[in-house]
KELUM-844237 format. One record per atom (N, C-alpha, C, CB): residue in one letter; x, y, z. Coordinates in pm, whole numbers, plus 32768, in hexadecimal, padded with zeros to 4 digits. Atoms other than C-alpha are relative to their C-alpha. Glycine has a CB too. Example, Ala and Ser with C-alpha at 12.3 -4.5 7.8 and 13.67 -1.06 7.14 Angstrom:
[pt a,[8059,7F89,8000]]
[pt a,[84CE,7E3E,830C]]
[pt a,[805A,8078,8000]]
[pt a,[7F9D,8003,807D]]
[pt s,[7FAE,7F89,7FFA]]
[pt s,[8557,7F96,82CA]]
[pt s,[7FB3,806D,8049]]
[pt s,[8029,802E,7F72]]
end
This chain:
[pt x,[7FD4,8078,8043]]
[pt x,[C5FD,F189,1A2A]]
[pt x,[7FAC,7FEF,7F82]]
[pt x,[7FF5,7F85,805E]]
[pt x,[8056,7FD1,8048]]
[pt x,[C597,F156,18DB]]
[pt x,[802A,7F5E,7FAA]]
[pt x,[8014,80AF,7FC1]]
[pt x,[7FFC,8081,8029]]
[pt x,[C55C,EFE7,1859]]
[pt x,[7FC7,7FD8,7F68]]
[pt x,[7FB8,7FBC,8066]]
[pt x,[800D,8004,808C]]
[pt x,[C54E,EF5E,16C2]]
[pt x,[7FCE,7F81,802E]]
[pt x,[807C,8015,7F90]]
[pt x,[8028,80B4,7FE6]]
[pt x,[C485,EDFB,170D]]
[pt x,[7FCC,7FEB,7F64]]
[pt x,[7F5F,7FD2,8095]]
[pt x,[800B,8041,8089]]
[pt x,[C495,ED57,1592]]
[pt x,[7FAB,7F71,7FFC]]
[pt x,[8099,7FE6,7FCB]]
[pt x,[804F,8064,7FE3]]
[pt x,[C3AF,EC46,162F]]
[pt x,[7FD1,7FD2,809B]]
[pt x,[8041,7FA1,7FC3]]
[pt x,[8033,8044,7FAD]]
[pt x,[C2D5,EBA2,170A]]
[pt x,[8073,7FAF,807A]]
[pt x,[7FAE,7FA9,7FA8]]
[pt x,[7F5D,7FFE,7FA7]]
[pt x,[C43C,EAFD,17BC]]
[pt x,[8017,8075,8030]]
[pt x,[808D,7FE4,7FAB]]
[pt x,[7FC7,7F78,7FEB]]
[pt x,[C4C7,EC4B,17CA]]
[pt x,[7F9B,802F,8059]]
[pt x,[8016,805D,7F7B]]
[pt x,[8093,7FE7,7FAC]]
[pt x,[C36F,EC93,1874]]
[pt x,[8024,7FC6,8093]]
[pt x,[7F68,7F9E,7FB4]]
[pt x,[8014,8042,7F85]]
[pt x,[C3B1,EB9D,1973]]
[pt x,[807E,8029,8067]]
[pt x,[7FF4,7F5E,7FE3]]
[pt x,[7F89,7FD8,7F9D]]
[pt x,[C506,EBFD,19DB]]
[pt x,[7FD8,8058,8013]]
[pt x,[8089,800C,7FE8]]
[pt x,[8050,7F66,7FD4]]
[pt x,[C496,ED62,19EA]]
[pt x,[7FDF,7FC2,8088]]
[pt x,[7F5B,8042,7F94]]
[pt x,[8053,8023,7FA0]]
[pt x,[C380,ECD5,1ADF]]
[pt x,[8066,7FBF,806F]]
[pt x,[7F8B,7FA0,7FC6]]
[pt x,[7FA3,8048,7F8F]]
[pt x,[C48D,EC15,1BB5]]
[pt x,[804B,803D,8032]]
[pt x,[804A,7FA0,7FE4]]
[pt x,[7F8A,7FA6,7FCF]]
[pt x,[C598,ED1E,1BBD]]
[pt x,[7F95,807B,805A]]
[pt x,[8071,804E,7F5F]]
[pt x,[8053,7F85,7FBE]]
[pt x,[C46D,EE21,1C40]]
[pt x,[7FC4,7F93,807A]]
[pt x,[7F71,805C,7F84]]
[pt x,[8028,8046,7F8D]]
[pt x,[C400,ECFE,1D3B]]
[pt x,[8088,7FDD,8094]]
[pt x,[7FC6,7F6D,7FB2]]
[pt x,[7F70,8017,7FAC]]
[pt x,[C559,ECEA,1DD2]]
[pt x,[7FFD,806F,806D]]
[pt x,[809A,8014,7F97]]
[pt x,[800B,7F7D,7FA9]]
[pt x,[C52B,EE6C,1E30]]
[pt x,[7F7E,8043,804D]]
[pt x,[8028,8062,7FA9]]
[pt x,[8075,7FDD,7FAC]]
[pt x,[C3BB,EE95,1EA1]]
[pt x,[8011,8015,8098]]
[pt x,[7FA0,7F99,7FF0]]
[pt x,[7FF3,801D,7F86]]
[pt x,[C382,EEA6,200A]]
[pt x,[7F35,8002,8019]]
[pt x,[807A,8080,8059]]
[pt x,[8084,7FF0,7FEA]]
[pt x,[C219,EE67,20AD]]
[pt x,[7FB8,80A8,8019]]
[pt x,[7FF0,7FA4,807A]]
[pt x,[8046,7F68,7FFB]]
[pt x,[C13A,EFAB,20BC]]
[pt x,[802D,8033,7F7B]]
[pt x,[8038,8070,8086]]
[pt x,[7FD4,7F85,8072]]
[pt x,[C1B6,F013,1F5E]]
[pt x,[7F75,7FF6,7FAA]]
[pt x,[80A9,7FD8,7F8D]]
[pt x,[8097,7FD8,8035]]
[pt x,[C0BA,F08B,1E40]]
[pt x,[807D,7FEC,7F97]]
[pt x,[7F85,80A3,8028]]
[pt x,[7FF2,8002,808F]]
[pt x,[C11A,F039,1CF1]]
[pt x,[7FB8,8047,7FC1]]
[pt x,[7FF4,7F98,7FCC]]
[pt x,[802C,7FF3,807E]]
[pt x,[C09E,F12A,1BEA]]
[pt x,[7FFE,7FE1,7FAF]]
[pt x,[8005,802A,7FDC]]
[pt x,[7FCF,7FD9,809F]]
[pt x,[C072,F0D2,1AAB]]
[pt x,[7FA8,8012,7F89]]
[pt x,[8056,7F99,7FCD]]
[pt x,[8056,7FCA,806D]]
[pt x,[C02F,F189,1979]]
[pt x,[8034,800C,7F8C]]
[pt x,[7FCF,8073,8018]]
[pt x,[7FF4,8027,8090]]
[pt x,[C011,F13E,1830]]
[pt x,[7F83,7FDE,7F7F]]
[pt x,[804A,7F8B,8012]]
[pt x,[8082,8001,8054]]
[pt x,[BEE6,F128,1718]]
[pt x,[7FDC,7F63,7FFE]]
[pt x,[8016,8044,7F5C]]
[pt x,[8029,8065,7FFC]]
[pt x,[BE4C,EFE2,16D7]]
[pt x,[8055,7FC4,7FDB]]
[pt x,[7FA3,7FEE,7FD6]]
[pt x,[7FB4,8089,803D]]
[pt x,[BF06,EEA1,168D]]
[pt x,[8083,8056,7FDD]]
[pt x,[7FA9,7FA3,7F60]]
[pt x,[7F7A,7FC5,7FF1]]
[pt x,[C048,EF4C,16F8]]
[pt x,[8056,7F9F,804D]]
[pt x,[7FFB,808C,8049]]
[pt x,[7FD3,805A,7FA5]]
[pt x,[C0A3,EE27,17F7]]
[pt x,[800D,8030,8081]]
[pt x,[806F,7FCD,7FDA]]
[pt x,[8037,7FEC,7F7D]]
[pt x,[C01D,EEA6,1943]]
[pt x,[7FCF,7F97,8032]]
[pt x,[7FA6,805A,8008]]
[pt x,[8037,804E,7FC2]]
[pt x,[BF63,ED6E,1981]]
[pt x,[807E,7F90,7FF4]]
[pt x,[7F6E,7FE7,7FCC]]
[pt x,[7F83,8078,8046]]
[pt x,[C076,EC70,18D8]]
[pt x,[8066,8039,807F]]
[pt x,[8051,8023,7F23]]
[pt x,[7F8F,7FD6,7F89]]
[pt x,[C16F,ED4B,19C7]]
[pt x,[7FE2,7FD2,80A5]]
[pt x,[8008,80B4,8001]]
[pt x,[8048,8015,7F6C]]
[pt x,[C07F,ED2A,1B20]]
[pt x,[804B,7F35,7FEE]]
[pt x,[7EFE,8029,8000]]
[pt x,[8014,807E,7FDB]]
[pt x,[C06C,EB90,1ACC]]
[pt x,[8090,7FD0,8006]]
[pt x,[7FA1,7FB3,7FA2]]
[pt x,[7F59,8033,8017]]
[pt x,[C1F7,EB66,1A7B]]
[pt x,[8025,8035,80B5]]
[pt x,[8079,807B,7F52]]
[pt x,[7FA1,8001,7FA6]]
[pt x,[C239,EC28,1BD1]]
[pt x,[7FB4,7FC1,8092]]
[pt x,[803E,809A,8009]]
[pt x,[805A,8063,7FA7]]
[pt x,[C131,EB62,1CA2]]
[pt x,[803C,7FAC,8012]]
[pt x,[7F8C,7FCD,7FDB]]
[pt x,[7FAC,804A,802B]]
[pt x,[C1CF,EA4C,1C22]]
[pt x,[808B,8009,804A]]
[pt x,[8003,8018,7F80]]
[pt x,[7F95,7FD4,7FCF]]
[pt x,[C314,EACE,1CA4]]
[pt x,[8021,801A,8074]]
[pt x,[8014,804A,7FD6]]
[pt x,[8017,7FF3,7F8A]]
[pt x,[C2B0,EB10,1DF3]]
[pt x,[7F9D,7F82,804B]]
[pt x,[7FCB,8085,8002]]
[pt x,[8038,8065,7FC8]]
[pt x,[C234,E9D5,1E29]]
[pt x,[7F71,7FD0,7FF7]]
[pt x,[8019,8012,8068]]
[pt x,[809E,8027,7FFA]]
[pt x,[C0D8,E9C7,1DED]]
[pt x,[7FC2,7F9E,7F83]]
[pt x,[7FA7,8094,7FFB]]
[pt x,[8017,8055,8059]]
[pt x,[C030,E8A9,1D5D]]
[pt x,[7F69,802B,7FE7]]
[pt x,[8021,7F6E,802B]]
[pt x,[809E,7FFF,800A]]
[pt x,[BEF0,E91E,1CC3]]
[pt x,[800E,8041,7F67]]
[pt x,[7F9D,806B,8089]]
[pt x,[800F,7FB5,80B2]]
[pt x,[BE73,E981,1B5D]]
[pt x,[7FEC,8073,7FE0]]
[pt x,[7F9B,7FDA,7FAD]]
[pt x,[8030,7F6F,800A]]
[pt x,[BE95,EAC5,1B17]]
[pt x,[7FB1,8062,7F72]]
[pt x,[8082,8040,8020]]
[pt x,[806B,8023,8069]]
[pt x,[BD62,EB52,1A65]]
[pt x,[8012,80CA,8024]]
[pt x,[7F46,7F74,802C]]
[pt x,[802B,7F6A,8016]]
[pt x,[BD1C,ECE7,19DE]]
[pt x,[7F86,8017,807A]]
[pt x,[7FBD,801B,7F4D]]
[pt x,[8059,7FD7,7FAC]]
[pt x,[BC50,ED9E,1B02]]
[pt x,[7FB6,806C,7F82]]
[pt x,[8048,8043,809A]]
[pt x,[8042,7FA2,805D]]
[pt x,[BBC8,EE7B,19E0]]
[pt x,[7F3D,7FF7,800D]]
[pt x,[8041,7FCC,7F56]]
[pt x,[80A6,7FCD,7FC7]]
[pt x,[BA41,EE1C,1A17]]
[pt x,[7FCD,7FD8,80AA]]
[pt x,[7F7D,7F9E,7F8E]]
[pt x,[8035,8005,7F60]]
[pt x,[BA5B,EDBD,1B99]]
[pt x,[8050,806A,8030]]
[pt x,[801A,7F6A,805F]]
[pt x,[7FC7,7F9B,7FA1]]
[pt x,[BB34,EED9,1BDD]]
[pt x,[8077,7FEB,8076]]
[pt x,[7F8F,802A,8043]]
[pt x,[7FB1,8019,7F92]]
[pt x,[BBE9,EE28,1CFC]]
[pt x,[8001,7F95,801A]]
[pt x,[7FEC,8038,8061]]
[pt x,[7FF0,8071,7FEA]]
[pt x,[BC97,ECE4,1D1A]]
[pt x,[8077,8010,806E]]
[pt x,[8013,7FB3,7F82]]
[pt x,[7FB1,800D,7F72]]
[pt x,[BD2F,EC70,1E67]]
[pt x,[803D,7F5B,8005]]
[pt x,[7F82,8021,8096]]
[pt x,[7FC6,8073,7FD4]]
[pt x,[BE32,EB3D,1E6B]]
[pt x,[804F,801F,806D]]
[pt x,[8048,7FBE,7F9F]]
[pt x,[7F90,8005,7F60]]
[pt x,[BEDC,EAB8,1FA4]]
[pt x,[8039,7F83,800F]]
[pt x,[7FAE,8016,80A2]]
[pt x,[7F9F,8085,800C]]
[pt x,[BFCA,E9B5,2009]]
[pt x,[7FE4,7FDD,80A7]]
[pt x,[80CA,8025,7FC8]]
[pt x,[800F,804A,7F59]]
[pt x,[C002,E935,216A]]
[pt x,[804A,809C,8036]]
[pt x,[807E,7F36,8030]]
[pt x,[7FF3,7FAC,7F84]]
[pt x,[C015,EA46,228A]]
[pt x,[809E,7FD7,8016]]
[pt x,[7F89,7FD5,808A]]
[pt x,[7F62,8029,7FE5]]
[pt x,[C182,EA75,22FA]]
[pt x,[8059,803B,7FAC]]
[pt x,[801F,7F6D,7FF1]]
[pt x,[7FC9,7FE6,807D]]
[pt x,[C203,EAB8,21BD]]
[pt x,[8005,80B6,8014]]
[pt x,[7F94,7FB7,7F74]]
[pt x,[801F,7F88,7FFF]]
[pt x,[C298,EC12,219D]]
[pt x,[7F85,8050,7F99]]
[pt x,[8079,802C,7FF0]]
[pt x,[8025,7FD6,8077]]
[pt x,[C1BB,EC57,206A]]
[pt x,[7F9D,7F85,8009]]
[pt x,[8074,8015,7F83]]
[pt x,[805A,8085,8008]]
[pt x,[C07A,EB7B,2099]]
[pt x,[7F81,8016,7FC5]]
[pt x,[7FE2,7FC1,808B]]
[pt x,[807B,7FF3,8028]]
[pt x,[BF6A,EC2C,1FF8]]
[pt x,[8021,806D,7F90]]
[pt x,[7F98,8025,8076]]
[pt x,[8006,7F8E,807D]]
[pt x,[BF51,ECFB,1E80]]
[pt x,[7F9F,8000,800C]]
[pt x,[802A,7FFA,7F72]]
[pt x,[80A1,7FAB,8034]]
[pt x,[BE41,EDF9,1E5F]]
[pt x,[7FEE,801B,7F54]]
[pt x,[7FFB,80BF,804F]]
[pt x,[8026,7FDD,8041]]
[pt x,[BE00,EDE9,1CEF]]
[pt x,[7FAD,804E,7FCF]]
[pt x,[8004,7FD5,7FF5]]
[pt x,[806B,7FA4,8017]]
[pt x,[BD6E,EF37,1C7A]]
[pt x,[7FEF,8002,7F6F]]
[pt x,[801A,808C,803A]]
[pt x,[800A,7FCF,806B]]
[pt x,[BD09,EFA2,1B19]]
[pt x,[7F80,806E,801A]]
[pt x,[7FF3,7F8F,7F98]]
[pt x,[8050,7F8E,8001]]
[pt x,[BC6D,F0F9,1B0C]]
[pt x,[7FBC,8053,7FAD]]
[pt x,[802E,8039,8027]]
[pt x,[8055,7FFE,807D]]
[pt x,[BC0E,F10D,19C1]]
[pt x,[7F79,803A,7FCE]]
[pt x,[7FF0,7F99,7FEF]]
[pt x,[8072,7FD0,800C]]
[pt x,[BAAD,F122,1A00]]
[pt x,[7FAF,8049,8055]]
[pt x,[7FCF,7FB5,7FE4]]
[pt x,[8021,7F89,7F99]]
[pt x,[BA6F,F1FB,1B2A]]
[pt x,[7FFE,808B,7F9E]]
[pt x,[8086,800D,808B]]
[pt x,[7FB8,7F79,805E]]
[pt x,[BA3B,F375,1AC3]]
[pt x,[800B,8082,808E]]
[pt x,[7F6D,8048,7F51]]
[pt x,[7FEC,7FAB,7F97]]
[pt x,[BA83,F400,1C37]]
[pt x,[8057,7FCD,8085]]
[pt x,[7F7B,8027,8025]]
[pt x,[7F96,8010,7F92]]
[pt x,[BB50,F40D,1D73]]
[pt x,[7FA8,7FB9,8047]]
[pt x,[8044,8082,804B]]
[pt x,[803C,8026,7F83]]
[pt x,[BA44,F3E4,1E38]]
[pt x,[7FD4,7F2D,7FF2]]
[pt x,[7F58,8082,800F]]
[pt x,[8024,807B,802A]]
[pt x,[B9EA,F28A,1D82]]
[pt x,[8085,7F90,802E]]
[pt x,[7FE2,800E,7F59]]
[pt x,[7F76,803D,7F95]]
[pt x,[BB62,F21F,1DEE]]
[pt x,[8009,7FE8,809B]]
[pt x,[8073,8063,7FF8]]
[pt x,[803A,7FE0,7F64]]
[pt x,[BAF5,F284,1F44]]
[pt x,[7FEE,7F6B,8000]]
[pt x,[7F60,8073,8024]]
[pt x,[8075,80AE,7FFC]]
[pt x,[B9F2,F162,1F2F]]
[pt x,[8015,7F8F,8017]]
[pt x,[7FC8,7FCA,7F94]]
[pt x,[7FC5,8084,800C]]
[pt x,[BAD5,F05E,1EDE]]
[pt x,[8037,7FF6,80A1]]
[pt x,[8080,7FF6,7F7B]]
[pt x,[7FE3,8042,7F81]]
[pt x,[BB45,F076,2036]]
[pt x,[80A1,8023,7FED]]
[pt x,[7FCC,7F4D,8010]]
[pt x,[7F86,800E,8023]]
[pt x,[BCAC,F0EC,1FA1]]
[pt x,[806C,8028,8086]]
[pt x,[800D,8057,7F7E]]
[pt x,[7FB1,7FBF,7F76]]
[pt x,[BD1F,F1B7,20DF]]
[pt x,[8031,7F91,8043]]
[pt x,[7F9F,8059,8071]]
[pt x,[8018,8068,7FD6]]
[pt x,[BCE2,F073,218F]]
[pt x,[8070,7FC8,7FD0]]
[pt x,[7F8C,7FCF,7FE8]]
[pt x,[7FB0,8081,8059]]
[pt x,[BDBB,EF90,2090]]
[pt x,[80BA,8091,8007]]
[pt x,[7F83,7FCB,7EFA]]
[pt x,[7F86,7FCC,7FCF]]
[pt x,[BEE8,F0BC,20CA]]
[pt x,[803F,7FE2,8090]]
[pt x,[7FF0,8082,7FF5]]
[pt x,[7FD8,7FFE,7F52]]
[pt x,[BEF0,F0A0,2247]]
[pt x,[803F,7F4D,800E]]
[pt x,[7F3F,8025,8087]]
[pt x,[7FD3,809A,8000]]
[pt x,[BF2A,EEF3,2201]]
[pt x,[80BF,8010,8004]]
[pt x,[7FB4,7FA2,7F4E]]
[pt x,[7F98,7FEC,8024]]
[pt x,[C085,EEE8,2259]]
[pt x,[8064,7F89,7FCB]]
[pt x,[8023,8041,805D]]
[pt x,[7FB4,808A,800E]]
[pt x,[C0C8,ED71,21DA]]
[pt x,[7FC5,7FE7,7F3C]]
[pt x,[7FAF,7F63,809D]]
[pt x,[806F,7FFD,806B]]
[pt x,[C001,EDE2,2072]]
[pt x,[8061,8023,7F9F]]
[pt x,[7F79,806A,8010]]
[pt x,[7FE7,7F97,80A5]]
[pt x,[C08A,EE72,1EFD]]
[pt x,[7F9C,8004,7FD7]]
[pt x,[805A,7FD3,7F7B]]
[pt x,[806F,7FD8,805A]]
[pt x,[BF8F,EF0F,1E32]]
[pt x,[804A,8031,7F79]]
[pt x,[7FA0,8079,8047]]
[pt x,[7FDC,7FF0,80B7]]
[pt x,[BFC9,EF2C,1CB4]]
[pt x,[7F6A,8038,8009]]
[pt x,[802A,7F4D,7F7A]]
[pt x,[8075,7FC6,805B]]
[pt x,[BEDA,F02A,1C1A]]
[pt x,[8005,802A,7F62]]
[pt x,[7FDA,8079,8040]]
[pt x,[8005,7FFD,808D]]
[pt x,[BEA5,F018,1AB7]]
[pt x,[7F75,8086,7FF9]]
[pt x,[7FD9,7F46,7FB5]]
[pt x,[806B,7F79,8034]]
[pt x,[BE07,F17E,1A2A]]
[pt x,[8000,8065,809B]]
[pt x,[7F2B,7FB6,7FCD]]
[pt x,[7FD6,7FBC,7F76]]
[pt x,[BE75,F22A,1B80]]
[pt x,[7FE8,809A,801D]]
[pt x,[8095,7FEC,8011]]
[pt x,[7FF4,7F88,8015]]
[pt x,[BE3B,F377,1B11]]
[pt x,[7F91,803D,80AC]]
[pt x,[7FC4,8022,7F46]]
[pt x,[8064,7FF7,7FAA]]
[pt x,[BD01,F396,1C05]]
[pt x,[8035,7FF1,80B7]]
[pt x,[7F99,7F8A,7FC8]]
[pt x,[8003,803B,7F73]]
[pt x,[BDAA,F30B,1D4B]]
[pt x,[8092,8089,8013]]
[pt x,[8026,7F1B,8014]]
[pt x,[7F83,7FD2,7FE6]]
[pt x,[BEEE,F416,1D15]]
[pt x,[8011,8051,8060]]
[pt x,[8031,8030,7FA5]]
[pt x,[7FE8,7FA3,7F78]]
[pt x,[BE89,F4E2,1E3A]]
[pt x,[8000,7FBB,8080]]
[pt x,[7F92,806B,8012]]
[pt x,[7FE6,8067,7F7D]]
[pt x,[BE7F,F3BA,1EFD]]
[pt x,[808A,7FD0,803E]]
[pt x,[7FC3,7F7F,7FDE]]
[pt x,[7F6F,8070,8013]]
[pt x,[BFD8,F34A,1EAD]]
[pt x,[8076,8061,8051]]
[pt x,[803E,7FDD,7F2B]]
[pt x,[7F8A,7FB0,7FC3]]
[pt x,[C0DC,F415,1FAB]]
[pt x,[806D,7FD1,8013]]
[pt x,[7FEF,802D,806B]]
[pt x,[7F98,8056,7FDD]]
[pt x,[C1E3,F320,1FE1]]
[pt x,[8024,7F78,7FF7]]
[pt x,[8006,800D,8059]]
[pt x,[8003,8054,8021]]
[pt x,[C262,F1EB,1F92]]
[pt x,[7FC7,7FD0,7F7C]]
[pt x,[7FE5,7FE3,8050]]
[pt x,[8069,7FF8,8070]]
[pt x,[C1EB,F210,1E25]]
[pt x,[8074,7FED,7FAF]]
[pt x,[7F95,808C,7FE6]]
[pt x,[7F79,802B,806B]]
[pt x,[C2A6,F155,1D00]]
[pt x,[7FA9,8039,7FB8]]
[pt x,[8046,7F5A,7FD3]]
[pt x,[805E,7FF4,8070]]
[pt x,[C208,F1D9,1BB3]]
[pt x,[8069,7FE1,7F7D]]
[pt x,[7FAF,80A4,7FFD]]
[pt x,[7FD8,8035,8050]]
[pt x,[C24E,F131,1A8F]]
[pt x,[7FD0,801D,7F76]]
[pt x,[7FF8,7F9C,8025]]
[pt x,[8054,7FA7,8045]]
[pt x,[C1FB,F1C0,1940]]
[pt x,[800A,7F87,7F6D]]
[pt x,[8048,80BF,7FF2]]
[pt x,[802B,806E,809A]]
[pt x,[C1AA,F09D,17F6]]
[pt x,[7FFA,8046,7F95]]
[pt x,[7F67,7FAF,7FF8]]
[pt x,[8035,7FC7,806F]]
[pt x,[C1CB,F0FB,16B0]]
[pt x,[800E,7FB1,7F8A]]
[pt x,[8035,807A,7FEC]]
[pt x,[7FF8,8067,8070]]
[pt x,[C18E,F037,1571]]
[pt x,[8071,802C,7FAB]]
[pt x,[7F77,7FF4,7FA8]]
[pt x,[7FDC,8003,80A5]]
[pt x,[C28A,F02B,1462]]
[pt x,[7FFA,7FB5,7FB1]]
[pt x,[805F,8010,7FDD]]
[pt x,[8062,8070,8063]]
[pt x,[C211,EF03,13AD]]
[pt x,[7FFC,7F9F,801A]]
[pt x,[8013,7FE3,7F84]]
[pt x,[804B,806B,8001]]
[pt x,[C181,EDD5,13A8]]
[pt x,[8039,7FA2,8080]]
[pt x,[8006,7FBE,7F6C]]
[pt x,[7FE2,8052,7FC5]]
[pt x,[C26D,ED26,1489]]
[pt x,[8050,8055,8071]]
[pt x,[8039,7F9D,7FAE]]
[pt x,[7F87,7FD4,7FCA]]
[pt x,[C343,EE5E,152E]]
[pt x,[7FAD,805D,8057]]
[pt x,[8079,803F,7F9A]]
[pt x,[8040,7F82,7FCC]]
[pt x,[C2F9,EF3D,1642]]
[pt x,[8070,805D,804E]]
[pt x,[7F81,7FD8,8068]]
[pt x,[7F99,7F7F,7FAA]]
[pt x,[C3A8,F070,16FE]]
[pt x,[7FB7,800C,8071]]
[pt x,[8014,80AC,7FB5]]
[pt x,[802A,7FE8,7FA3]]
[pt x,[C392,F07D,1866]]
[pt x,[8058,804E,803E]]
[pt x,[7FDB,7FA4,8033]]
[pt x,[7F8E,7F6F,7F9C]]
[pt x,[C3F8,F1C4,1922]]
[pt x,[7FE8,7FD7,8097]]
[pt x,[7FB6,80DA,7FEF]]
[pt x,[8062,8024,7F96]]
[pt x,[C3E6,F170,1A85]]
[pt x,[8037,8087,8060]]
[pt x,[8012,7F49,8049]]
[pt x,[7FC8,7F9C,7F8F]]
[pt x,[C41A,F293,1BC4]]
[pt x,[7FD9,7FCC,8086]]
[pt x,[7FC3,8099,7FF2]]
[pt x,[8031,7FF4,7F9B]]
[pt x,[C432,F279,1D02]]
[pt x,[8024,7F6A,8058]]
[pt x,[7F72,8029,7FE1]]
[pt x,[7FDA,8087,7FCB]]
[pt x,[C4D0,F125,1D36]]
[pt x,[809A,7FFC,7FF7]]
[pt x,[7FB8,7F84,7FAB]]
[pt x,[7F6F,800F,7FF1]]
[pt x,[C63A,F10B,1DDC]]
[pt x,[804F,7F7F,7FC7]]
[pt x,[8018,8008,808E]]
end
């Protein structure tokens, strides 16, 4: 699928129409260079899935965890950004195996490159690319 978002709106439907099709246990990839709308994308589909919380760049904590009320098919996002790791084993660490086996969880990883031997199944990847100031191209695979 291959998406033209001409704005921040366009952003959000994106985020709503990909929240419709998730299912718990999935892994969002996504990759794209800086200030491509990886984070703007995570908070639009949070948002979308119900969650009321502010969604903030994991870029210097590495790993942000919102949750909603238990019950909910979809009650907890693992916010990753991987950015600044420079190994597998440092992914290890985070406890990521752990946050796959959650079967009531999504994980969005921003800079994912590092976790791709982790990722066997259930893996959307979504690919950002700037074309200017206000427009972006999103390729996505792997989502029915």
């Amino acid at each position: 699928m291959e998406i033209l978002s001409k704005s921040t709106a366009e952003t959000k439907e994106l985020a709503k129409t990909i929240a419709e099709k998730v299912k718990p246990g999935m892994v969002l990839a996504l990759f794209g260079d800086l200030g491509s709308g990886k984070t703007t994308f995570t908070a639009y589909l949070a948002k979308a899935l119900g969650f009321d919380c502010r969604v903030q760049s994991p870029t210097f904590v590495i790993h942000r965890c919102y949750n909603k009320s238990p019950g909910d098919p979809i009650d907890t996002i693992h916010h990753i950004d991987l950015y600044r790791l420079t190994s597998k084993e440092e992914v290890s660490d985070l406890g990521f195996e752990e946050m796959l086996r959650e079967s009531h969880s999504l994980i969005l990883i921003e800079w994912p490159e590092l976790a791709v031997d982790y990722l066997s199944q259930n893996v959307v990847k979504l690919y950002f690319t700037t074309v200017d100031e206000n427009t972006r191209h999103v390729s996505i695979e792997g989502l029915d």
